[in-house]
ZAMARGU-4260 file (C-alpha; in steps of 0.2 Angstrom, whole numbers, plus 5000, padded with zeros to 4 digits):
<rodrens>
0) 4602/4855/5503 | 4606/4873/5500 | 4619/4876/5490 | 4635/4885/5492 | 4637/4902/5486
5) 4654/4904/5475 | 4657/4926/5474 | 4658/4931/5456 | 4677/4930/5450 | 4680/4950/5445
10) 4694/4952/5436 | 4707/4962/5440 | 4713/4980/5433 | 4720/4976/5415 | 4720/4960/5418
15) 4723/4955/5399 | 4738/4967/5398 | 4747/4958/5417 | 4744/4940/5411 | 4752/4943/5395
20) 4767/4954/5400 | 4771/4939/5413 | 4769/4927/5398 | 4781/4937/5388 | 4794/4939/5402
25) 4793/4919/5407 | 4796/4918/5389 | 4813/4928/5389 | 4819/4916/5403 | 4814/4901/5393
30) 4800/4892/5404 | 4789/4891/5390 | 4777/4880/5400 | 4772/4892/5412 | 4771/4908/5399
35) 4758/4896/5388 | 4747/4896/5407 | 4750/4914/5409 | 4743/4917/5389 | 4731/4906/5393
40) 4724/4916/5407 | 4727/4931/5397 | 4716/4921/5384 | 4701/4916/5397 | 4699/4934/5399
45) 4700/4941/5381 | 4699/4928/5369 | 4699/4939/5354 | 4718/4946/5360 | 4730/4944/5344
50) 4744/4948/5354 | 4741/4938/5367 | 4739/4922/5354 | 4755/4925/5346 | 4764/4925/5362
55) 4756/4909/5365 | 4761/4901/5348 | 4777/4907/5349 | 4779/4900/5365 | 4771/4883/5360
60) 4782/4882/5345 | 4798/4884/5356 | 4791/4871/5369 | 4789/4858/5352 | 4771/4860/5352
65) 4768/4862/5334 | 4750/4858/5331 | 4744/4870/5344 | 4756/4884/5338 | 4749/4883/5321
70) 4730/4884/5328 | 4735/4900/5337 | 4742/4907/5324 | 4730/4903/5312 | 4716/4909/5324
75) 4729/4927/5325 | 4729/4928/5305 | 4709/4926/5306 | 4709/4941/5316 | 4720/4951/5308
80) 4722/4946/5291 | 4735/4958/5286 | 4747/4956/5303 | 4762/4947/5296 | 4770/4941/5312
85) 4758/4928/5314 | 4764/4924/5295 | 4780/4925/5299 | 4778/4912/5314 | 4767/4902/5304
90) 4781/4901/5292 | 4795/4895/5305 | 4783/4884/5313 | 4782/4874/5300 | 4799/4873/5294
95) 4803/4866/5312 | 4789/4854/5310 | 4800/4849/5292 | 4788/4855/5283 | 4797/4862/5269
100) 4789/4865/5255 | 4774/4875/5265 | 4788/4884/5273 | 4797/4890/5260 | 4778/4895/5250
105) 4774/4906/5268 | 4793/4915/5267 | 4789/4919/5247 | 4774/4926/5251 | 4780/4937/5265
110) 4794/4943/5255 | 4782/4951/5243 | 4771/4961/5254 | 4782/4964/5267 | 4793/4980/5270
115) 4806/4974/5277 | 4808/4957/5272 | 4823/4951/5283 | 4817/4937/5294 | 4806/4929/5277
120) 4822/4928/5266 | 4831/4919/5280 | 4816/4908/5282 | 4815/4905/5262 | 4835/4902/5261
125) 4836/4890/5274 | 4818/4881/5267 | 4826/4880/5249 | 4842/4875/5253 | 4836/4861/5262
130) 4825/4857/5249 | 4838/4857/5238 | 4850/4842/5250 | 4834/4834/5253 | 4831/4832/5235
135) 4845/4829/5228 | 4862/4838/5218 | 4849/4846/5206 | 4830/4851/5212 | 4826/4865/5200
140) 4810/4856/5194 | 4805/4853/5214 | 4808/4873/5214 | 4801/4879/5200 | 4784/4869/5203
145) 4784/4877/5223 | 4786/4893/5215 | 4769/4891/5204 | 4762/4884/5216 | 4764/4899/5228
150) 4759/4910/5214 | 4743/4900/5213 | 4737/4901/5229 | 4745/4920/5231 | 4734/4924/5216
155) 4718/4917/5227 | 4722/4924/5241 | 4726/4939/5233 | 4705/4944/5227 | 4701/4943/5245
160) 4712/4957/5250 | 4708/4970/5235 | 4697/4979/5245 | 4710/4984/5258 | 4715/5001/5256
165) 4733/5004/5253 | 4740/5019/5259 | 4750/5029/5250 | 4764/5041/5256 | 4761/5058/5251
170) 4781/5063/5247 | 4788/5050/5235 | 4805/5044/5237 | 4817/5050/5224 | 4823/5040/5212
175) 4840/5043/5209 | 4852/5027/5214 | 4863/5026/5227 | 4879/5018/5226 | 4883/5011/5243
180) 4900/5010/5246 | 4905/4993/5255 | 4915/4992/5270 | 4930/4984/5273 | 4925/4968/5283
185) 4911/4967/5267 | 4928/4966/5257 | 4936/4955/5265 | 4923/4942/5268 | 4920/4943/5248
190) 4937/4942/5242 | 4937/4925/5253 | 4922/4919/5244 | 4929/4923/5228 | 4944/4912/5231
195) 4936/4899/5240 | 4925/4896/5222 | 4940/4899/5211 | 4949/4883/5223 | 4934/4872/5223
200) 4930/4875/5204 | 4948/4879/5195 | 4957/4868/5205 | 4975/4873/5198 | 4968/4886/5188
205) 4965/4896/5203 | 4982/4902/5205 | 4980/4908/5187 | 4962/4919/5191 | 4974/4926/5206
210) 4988/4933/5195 | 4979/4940/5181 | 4968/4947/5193 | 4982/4955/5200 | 4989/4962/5183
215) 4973/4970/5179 | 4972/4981/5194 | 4992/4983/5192 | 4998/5000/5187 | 5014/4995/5181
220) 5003/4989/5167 | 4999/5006/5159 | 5018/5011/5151 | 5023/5025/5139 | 5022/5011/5127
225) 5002/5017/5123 | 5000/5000/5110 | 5008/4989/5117 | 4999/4992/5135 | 4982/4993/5125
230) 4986/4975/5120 | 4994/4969/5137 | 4977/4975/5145 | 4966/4967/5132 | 4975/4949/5135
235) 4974/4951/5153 | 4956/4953/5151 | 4954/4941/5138 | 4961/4929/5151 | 4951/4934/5166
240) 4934/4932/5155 | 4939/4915/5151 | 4944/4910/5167 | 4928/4918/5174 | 4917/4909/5160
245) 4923/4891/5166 | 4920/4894/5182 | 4902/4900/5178 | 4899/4885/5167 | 4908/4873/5181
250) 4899/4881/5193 | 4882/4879/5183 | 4885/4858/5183 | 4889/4858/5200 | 4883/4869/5216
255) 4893/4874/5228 | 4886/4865/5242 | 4887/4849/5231 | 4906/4854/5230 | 4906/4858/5248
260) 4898/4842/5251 | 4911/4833/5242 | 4925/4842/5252 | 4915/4835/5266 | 4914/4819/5262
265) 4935/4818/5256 | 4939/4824/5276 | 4927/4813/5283 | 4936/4796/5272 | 4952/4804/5279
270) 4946/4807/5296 | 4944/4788/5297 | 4960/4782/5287 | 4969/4791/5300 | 4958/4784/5314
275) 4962/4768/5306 | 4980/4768/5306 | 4982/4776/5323 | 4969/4760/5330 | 4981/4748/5318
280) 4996/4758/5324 | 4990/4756/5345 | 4987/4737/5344 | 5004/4735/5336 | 5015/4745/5348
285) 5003/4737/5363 | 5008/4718/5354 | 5027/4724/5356 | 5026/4731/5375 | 5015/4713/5378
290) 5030/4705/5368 | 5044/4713/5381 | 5038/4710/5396 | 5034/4692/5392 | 5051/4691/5388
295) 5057/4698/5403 | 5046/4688/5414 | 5051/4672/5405 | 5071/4676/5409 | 5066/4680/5425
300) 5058/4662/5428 | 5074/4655/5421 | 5081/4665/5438 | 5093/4675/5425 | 5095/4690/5436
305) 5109/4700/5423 | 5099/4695/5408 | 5083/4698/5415 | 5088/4715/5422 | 5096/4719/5402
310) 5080/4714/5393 | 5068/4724/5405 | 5079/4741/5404 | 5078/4738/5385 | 5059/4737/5385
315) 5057/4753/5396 | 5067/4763/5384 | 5058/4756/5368 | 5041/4758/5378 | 5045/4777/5387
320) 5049/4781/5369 | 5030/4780/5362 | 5019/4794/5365 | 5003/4791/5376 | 4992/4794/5358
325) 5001/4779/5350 | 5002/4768/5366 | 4986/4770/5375 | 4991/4761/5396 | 5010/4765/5394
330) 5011/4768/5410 | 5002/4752/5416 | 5017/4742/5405 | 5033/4750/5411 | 5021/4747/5432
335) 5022/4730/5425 | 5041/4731/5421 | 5048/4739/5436 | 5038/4725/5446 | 5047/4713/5437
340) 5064/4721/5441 | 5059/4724/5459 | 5058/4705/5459 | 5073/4700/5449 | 5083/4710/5462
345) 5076/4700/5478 | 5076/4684/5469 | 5095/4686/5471 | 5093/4686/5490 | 5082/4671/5489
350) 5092/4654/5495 | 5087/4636/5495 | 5088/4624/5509 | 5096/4614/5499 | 5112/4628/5496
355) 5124/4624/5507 | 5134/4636/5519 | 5147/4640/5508 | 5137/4643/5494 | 5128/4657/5503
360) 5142/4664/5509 | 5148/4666/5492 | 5135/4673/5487 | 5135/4686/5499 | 5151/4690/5496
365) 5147/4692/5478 | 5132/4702/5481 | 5139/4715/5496 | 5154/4717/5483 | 5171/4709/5492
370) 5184/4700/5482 | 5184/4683/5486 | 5195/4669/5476 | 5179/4658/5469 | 5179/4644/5458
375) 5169/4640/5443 | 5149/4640/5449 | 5132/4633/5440 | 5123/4646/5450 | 5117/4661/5440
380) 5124/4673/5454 | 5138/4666/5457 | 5141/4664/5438 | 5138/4681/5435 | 5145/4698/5447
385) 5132/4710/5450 | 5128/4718/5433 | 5143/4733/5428 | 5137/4750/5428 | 5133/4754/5408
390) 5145/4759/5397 | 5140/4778/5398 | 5137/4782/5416 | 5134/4800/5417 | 5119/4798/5402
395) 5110/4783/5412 | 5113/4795/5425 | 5105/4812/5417 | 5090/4801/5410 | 5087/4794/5430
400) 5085/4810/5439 | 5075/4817/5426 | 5064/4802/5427 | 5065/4806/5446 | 5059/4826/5442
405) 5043/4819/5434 | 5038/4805/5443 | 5022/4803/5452 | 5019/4783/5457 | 5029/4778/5474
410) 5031/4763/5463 | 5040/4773/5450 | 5051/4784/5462 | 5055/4767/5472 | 5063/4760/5454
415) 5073/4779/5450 | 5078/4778/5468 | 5085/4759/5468 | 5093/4762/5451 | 5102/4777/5457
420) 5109/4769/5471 | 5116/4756/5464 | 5123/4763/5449 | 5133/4776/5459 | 5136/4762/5470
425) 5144/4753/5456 | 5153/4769/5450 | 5160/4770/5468 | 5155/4785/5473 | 5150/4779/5492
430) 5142/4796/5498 | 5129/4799/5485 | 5123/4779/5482 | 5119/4782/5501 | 5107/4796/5501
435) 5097/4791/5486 | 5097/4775/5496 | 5089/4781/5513 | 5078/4790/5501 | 5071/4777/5493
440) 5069/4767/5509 | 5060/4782/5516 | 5048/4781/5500 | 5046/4761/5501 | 5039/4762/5520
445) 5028/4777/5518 | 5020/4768/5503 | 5022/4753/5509 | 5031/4745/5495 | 5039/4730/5504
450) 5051/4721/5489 | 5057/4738/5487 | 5060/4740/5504 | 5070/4724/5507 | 5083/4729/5489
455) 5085/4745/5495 | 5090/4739/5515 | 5102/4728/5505 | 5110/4742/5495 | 5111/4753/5510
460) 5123/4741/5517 | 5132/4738/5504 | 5135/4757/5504 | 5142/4757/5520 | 5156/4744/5516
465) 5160/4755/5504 | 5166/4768/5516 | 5171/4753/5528 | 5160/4755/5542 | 5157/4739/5549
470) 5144/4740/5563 | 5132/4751/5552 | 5133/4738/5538 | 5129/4726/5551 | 5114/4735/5558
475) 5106/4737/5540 | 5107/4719/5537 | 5101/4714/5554 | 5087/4728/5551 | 5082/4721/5533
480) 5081/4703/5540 | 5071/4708/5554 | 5059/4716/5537 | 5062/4701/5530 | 5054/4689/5541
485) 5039/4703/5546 | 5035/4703/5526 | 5034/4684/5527 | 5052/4682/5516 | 5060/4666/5527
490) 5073/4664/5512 | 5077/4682/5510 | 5079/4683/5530 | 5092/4666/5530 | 5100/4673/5517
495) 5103/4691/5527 | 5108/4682/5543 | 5121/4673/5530 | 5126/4690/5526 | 5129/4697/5545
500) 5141/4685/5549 | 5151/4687/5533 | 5151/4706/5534 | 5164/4709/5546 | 5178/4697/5536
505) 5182/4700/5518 | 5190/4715/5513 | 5184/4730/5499 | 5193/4728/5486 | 5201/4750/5485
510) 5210/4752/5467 | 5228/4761/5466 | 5221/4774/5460 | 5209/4779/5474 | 5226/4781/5486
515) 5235/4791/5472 | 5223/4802/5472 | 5222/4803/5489 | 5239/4808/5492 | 5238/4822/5477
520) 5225/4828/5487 | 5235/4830/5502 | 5250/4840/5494 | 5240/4851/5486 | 5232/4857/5500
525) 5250/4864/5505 | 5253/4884/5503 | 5268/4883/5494 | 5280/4874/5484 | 5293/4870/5498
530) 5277/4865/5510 | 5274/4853/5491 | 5290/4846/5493 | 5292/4842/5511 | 5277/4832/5510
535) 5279/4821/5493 | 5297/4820/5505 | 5288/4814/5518 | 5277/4800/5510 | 5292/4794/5504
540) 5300/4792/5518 | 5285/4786/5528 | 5280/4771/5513 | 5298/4764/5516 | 5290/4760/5533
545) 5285/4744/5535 | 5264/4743/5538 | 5265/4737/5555 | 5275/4751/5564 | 5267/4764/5556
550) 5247/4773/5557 | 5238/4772/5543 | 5226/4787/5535 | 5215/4776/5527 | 5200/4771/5537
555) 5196/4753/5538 | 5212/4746/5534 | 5225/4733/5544 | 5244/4734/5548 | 5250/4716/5540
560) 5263/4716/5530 | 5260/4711/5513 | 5272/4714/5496 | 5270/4729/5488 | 5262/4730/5472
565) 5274/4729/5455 | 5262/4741/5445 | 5266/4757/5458 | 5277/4765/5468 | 5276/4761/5487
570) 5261/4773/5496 | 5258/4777/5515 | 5242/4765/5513 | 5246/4747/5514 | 5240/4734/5502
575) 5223/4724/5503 | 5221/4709/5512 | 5221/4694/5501 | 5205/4686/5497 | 5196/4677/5510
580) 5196/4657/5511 | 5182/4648/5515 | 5179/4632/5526 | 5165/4625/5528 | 5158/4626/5546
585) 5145/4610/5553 | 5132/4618/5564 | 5122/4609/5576 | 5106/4613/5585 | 5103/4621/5600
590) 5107/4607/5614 | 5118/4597/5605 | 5128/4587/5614 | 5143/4574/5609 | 5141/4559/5622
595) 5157/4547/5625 | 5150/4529/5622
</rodrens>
């Protein structure tokens, strides 16, 4: 077989100087594995290139190949014996490997020969300092025997290099001493120092060194008084030097970074007292937030309404109270509670097949807020009239719409909403209960929050007999019964049917003092006094009327005749119709018929 011819490889122009520049900028963009193939190219062509095998060591000792970083630059120093970067990289090198010791005999070795000795005393400061942690508080003896030891082999080394020749500069540097002033960040940084050992050495002393070393730079010292400053100046100084000398001496049993070390050690002990007493103080406030809602849930079961609706606005006040760092998933608990709440509320529209029809309508009555005449009642509804608004109003109030402002949950909007509603429903202020209601019920069915839903339908209604209107309190109960029965509630549903047919009977119960201050209301809108007096005239005249032969300006009331009431004077509105007396009523099923045997 013939064989193939292969052309000779002819290397391009400089082809040394190319692959090693490449090395050198894949190097500055810290993809050492390709710089070590473009040195190694560089090398296949020049194996005797110094620079090119410190650029390869370097970039071997950054990609952690430590071995093969110190060959190179052992192989550089064989070649030049007197280069000291490949010294200076052998030094570094092996610090990183954690060779210490070797380290730190490589810096001290550069130090003496070098110029500029800059990179070698950071390399010996960080060698001996770990050396010194490593050993232990004192590692003098560890030091002193790396210092001979270097001396030793510096004193071998040093016959091999006696026939270098040294060249000597032929104008001598004078020999005068420069006093280099020290700049004003230099200051700074050493006056810190300075206090930072009087603190961790004096202690309470420190504040001492301070003040006398205030009064001996003081001018106030030096006074006409020549013997008496003389002997103010020689105590200051006296103090100072004794001060200084026990800070030397303490300083001399203990290092600072032995002190420093125990500083460390005092903020770490701290660090995880504190993280133990915020752990222990987190599983106790969860504990009570856990302990709360059990309670309400329990009341709950019990189908306490008022009590279960008191305990659960207690626990969301303790609970909103804690910050988040102190009560990690607070906002999981008071989810929790509102649900709760959300379910107290339609438990009270929840009716048995066992109640019978009186009872319900009792209830309903209760519940959409007419006066009936009731008797006394085992039922926890019946028992109990739908919980009084607090005793301060306006703060409850101020603390709701600010919760509203910060909300983000539908959930939690759904629970400000309802709680608005009904206490302004409670506080009688018709008009306002009914727009944080259809704002609610907007919420609950764009998030899809049923029971929400169903309570707020509820309390919409119950707005509307407020302000007497009749047919839309009707429509909001048939409306909720319809979402009732969608949602699968067939006892909430029964119970607004119940509620349909009572809505129209009943009356509101309307205080005295809502007409009284609907009649000053009236005359004050008159222009003038004599306008005033015509028309207080004139309701007093018309409230002699009886109620049936005259029209009445309050909507939703009905001309009978009823006795005026004792505590006021007689008003153009007529009094409220008495409560309403039940009967009950037998219903029979569809096709029910009554045969004559």
């Amino acid at each position: 077989m013939r064989k193939k011819l292969v052309p000779e490889e002819k290397p391009i122009c400089n082809v040394v100087a190319v692959y090693r520049e490449r090395g050198h900028y894949l190097q500055r963009l810290e993809q050492f594995e390709k710089a070590i193939l473009a040195y190694n190219e560089a090398l296949r062509w020049n194996n005797a290139d110094v620079r090119s095998l410190l650029g390869r060591s370097l970039a071997r000792a950054k990609a952690t190949h430590y071995a093969d970083a110190l060959r190179d630059a052992a192989c550089a120093a064989e070649l030049e014996p007197e280069n000291q970067t490949a010294l200076q990289i052998r030094a570094q090198t092996n610090y990183e490997k954690c060779a210490f010791e070797r380290a730190y005999l490589l810096a001290s070795r550069g130090q003496v020969f070098r110029k500029y000795p800059a990179h070698f005393a950071e390399c010996a400061r960080c060698a001996e300092e770990t050396i010194r942690e490593c050993t232990g508080k004192s590692a003098t003896k560890v030091l002193s025997l790396a210092k001979k030891i270097s001396e030793i082999e510096w004193g071998r080394e040093s016959t091999d290099l006696k026939n270098i020749p040294i060249r000597k500069p032929r104008l001598q540097p004078l020999q005068s001493h420069q006093v280099q002033e020290m700049s004003r960040v230099e200051k700074q940084k050493s006056e810190r120092i300075s206090r930072l050992m009087a603190s961790k050495y004096l202690e309470q002393m420190a504040h001492d060194k301070y003040f006398l070393t205030q009064l001996c730079k003081d001018e106030r010292i030096y006074s006409a008084n020549k013997l008496g400053s003389k002997v103010l100046q020689e105590l200051a100084y006296k103090a100072l030097a004794d001060v200084d000398k026990r800070q030397e001496v303490l300083r001399e049993r203990r290092p600072l970074y032995a002190a420093r070390g125990s500083d460390t050690e005092a903020r770490n002990r701290l660090s995880n007292a504190r993280k133990e007493r915020l752990a222990n103080t987190q599983r106790q406030h969860i504990a009570d937030a856990e302990r709360l809602i059990r309670a309400a849930q329990s009341v709950f079961e019990q189908r306490n309404t008022a009590k279960c609706l008191e305990i659960a606005e207690f626990a969301m006040e303790q609970i909103s109270r804690k910050p988040n760092s102190l009560l990690p998933g607070k906002e999981k608990f008071i989810h929790q509670l509102q649900e709760v709440v959300g379910q107290a509320f339609l438990d009270q529209k929840r009716v048995g097949e066992e109640m019978s029809e009186a009872n319900r309508e009792k209830r309903a009555f209760i519940l959409l807020g007419i006066a009936i005449s009731r008797e006394p009642s085992r039922d926890s509804i019946l028992r109990v009239r739908p919980p009084a608004p607090p005793r301060d109003a306006k703060r409850r109030l101020r603390g709701l719409e600010r919760a509203l402002s910060v909300s983000n949950r539908a959930s939690e909007r759904c629970y400000v909403l309802h709680e608005l509603c009904r206490l302004h429903a409670d506080t009688k202020q018709a008009h306002r209960a009914k727009f944080y209601a259809l704002k609610c019920q907007a919420e609950a069915r764009s998030s899809n929050q049923r029971v929400w839903l169903l309570n707020t339908t509820f309390l919409l209604a119950r707005c509307h007999l407020l302000q007497n209107n009749r047919p839309e309190t009707r429509a909001a109960l048939i409306e909720g019964a319809g979402i009732a029965r969608a949602c699968g509630y067939r006892d909430v549903a029964a119970f607004f049917d119940t509620c349909v047919n009572v809505s129209m009977e009943g009356e509101v119960a309307s205080g005295d003092a809502v007409l009284e201050k609907r009649e000053r209301a009236m005359v004050s809108l008159m222009p003038d006094d004599d306008m005033r007096q015509a028309a207080q005239h004139l309701f007093r005249k018309m409230s002699v009327i009886p109620a049936s032969r005259r029209f009445s300006i309050m909507p939703g009331t009905r001309s009978e005749e009823a006795t005026p009431s004792v505590n006021r004077r007689p008003s153009i509105a007529p009094p409220a119709q008495p409560p309403a007396r039940f009967t009950r009523k037998t219903q029979h099923p569809l096709g029910f018929q009554d045969f004559d045997i």
